[in-house]
Residue frames as qw, qx, qy, qz and C-alpha x, y, z in Angstrom:
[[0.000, 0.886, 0.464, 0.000, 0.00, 0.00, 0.00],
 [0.383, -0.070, -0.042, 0.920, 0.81, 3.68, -0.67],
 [0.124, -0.839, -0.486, 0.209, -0.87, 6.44, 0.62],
 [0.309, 0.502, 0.275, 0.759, -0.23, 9.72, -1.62],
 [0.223, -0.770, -0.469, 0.371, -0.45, 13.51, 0.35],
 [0.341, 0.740, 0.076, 0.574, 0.33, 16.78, -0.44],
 [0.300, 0.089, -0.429, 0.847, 3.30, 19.22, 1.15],
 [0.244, -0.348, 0.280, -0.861, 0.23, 21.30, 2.10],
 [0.818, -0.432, 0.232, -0.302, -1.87, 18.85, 4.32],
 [0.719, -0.077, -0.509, 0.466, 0.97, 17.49, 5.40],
 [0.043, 0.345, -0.313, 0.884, 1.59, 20.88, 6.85],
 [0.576, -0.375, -0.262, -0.677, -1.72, 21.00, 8.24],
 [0.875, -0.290, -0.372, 0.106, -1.20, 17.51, 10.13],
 [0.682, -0.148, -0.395, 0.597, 2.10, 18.51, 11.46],
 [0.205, -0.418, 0.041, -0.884, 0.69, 22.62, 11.79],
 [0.678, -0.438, -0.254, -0.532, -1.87, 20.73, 14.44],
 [0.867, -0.249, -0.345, 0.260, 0.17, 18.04, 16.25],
 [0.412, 0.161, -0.377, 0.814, 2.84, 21.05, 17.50],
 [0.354, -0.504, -0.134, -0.776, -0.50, 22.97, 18.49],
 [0.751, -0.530, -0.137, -0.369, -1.76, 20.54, 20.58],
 [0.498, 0.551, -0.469, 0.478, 1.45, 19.59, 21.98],
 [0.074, -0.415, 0.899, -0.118, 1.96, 17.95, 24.87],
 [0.722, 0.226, 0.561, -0.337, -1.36, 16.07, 24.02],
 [0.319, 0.040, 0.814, 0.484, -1.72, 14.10, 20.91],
 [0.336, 0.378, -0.104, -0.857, -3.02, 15.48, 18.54],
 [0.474, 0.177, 0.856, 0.109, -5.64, 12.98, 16.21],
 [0.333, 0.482, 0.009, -0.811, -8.04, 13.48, 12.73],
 [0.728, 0.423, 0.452, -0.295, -9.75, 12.48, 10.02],
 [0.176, -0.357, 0.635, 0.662, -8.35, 11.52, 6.31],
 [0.709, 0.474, 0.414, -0.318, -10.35, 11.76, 3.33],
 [0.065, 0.572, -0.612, -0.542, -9.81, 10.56, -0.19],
 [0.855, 0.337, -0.114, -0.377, -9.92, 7.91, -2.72],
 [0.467, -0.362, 0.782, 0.199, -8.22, 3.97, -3.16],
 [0.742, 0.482, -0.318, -0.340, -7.39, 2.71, -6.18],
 [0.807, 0.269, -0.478, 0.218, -5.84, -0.84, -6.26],
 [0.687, -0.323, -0.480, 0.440, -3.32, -0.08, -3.06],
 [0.344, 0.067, -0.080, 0.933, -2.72, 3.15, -3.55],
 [0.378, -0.602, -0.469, 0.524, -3.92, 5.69, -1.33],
 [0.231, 0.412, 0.121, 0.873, -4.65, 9.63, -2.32],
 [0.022, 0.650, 0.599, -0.466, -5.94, 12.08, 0.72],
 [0.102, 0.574, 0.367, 0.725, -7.77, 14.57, -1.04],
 [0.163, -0.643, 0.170, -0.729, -8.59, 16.49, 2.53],
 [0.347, 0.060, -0.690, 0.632, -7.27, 16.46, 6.31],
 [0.312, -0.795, -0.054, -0.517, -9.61, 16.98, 8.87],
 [0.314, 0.158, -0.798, 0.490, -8.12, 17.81, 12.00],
 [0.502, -0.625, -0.283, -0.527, -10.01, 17.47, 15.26],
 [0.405, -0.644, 0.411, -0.503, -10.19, 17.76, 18.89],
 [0.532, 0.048, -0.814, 0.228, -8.90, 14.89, 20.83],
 [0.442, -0.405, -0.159, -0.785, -11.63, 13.68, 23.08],
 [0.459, 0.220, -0.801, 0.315, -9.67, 11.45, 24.94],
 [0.546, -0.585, 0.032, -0.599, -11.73, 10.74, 28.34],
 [0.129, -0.392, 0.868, -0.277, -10.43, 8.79, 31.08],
 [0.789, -0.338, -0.345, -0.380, -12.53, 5.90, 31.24],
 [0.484, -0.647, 0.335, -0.485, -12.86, 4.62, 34.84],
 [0.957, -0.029, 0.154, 0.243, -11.37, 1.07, 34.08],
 [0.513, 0.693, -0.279, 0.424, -8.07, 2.84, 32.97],
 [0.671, -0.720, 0.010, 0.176, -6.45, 2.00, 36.25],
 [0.632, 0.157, 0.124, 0.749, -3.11, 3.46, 34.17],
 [0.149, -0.726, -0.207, 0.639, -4.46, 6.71, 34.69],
 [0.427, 0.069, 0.454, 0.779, -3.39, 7.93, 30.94],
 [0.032, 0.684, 0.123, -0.718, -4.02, 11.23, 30.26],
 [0.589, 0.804, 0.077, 0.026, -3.83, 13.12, 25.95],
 [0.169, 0.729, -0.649, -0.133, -0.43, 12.87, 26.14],
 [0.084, -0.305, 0.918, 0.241, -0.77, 9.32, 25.43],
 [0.351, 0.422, 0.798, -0.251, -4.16, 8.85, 24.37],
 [0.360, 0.214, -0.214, -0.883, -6.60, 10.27, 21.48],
 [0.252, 0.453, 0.794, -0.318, -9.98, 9.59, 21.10],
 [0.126, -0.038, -0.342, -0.930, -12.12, 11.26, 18.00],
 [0.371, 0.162, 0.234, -0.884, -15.83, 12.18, 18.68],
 [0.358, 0.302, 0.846, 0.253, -18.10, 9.70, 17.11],
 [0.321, 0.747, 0.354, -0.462, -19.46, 13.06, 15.93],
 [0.202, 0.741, -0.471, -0.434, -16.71, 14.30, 13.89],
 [0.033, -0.094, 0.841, 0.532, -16.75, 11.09, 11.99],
 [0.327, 0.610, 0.720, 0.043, -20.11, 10.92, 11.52],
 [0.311, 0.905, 0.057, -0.286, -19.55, 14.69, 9.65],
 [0.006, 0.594, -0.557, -0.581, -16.55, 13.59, 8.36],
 [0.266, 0.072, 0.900, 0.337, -18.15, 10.87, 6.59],
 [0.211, 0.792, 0.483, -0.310, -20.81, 13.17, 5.73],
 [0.119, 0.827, -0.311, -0.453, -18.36, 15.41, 4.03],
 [0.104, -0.355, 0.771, 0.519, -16.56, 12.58, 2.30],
 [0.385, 0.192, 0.886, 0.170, -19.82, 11.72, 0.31],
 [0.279, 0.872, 0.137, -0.379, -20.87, 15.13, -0.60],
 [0.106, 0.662, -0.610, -0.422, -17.13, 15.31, -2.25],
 [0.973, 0.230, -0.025, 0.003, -17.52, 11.27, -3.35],
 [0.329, 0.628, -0.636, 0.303, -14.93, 10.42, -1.61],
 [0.783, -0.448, -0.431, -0.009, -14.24, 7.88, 1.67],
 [0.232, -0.865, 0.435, -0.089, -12.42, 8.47, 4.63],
 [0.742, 0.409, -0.498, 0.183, -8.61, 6.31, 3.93],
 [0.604, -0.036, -0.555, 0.570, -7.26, 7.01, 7.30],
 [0.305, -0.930, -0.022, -0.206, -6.56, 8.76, 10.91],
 [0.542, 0.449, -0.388, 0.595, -3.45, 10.32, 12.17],
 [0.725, -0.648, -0.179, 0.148, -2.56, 10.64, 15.71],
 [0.139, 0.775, -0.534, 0.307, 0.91, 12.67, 17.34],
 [0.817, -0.324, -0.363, 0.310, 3.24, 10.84, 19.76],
 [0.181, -0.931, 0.158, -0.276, 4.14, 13.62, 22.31],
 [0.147, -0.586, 0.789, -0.109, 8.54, 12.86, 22.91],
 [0.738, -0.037, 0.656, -0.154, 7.77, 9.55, 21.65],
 [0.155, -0.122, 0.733, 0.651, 8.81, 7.68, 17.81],
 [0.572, 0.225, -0.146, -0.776, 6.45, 7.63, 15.07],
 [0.163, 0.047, -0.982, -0.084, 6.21, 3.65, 15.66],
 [0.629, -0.449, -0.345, -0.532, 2.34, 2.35, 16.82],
 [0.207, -0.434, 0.607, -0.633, 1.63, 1.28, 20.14],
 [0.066, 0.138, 0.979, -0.138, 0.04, -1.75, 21.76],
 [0.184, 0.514, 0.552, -0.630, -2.94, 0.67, 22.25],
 [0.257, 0.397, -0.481, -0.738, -2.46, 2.01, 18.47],
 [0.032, 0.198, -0.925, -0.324, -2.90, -1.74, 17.28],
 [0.141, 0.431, 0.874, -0.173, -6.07, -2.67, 19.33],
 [0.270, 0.555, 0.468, -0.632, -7.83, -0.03, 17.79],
 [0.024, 0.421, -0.679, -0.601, -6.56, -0.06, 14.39],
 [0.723, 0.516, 0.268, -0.373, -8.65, -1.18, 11.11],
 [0.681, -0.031, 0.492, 0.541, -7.01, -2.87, 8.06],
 [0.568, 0.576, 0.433, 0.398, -8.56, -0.80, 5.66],
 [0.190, -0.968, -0.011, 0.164, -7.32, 2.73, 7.42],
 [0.564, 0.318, -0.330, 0.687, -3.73, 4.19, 6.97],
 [0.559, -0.813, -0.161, 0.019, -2.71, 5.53, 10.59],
 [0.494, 0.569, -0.255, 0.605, -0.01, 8.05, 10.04],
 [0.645, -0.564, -0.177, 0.485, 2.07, 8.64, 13.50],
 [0.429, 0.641, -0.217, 0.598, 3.95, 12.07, 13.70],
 [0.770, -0.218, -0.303, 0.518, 6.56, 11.96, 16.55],
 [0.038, -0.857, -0.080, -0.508, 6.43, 15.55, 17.87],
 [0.761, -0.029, -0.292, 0.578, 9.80, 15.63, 19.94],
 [0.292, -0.225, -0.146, 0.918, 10.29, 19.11, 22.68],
 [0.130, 0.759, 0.187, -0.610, 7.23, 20.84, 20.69],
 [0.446, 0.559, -0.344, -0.609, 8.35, 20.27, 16.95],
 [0.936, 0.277, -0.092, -0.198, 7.79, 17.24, 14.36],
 [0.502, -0.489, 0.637, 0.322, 10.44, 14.86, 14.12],
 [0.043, -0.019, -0.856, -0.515, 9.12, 12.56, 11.61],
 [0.737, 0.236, 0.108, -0.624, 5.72, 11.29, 10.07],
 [0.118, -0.110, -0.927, -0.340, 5.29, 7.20, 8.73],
 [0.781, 0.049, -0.005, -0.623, 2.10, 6.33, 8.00],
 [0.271, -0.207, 0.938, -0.057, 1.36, 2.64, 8.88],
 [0.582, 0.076, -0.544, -0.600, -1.18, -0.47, 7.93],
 [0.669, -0.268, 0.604, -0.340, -2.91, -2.95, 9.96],
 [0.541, 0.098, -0.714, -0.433, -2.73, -6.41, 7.48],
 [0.676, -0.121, -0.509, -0.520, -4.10, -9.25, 7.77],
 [0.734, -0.101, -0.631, 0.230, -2.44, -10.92, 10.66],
 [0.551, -0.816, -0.155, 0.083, -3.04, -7.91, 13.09],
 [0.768, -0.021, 0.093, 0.633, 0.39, -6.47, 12.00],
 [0.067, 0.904, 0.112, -0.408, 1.22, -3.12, 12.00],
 [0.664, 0.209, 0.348, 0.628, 3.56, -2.33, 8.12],
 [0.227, -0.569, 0.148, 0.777, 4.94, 0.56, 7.15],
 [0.670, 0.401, 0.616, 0.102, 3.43, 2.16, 4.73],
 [0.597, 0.199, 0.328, 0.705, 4.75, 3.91, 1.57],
 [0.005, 0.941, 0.164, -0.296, 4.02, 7.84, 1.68],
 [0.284, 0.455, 0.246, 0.807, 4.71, 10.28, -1.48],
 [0.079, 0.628, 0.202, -0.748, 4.37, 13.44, -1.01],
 [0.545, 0.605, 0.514, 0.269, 2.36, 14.99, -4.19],
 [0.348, -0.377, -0.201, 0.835, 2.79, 18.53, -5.37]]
């Protein structure tokens, strides 16, 4: 799989994750798949709505947690069928932490999503991969152009 973006919502992704800084920062990819390949045609970001739930006896706070509104996908899939388009993926920050998934990344993870990680290191990006769940519950790295 390869998952196609442009320099300006890339900005956008990593213009949000330093914002929300020391919390993670999470949103919404829309676009189109052809065969494996992956094109976002628009980024939404949103609020991270992370809530403690009261079994969390880890205590974990938005700086290691993100949580998107079941509203804002139920408008962002609203928006991606006005444009005829689907949503392809969500992106998430790690606050001083790689852009690698997490146990917690995995259990929530879909195959058919891309779940780009940007590693936001002191307050600025480090890096950005974008990953894949396959078939065996694996997280894979996944190919990212940048378009222009």
């Amino acid at each position: 799989m390869t998952i196609a973006i442009s320099l300006e919502q890339q900005n956008i992704i990593c213009n949000h994750a330093e914002s929300t800084y020391p919390e993670e920062c999470c949103g919404i990819l829309l676009g189109e798949i052809v065969g494996i390949s992956k094109t976002v045609v628009e980024v939404i970001p949103t609020i991270n709505a992370w809530n403690k739930a009261e079994s969390d006896e880890l205590d974990r706070s938005k700086n290691s947690r993100y949580s998107i509104d079941p509203q804002d996908i139920f408008m962002a899939q609203k928006r991606a069928r006005e444009l005829h388009l689907e949503i392809i993926g969500f992106f998430h920050s790690h606050p001083d932490y790689p852009a690698v998934p997490s146990m917690c990344d995995r259990t929530q993870a879909w195959e058919i999503y891309s779940y780009p990680i940007i590693s936001v290191i002191n307050g600025k990006v480090s890096e950005i991969k974008s990953w894949v769940l396959d078939g065996d519950g694996i997280f894979q790295l996944e190919e990212t152009r940048i378009r222009i």
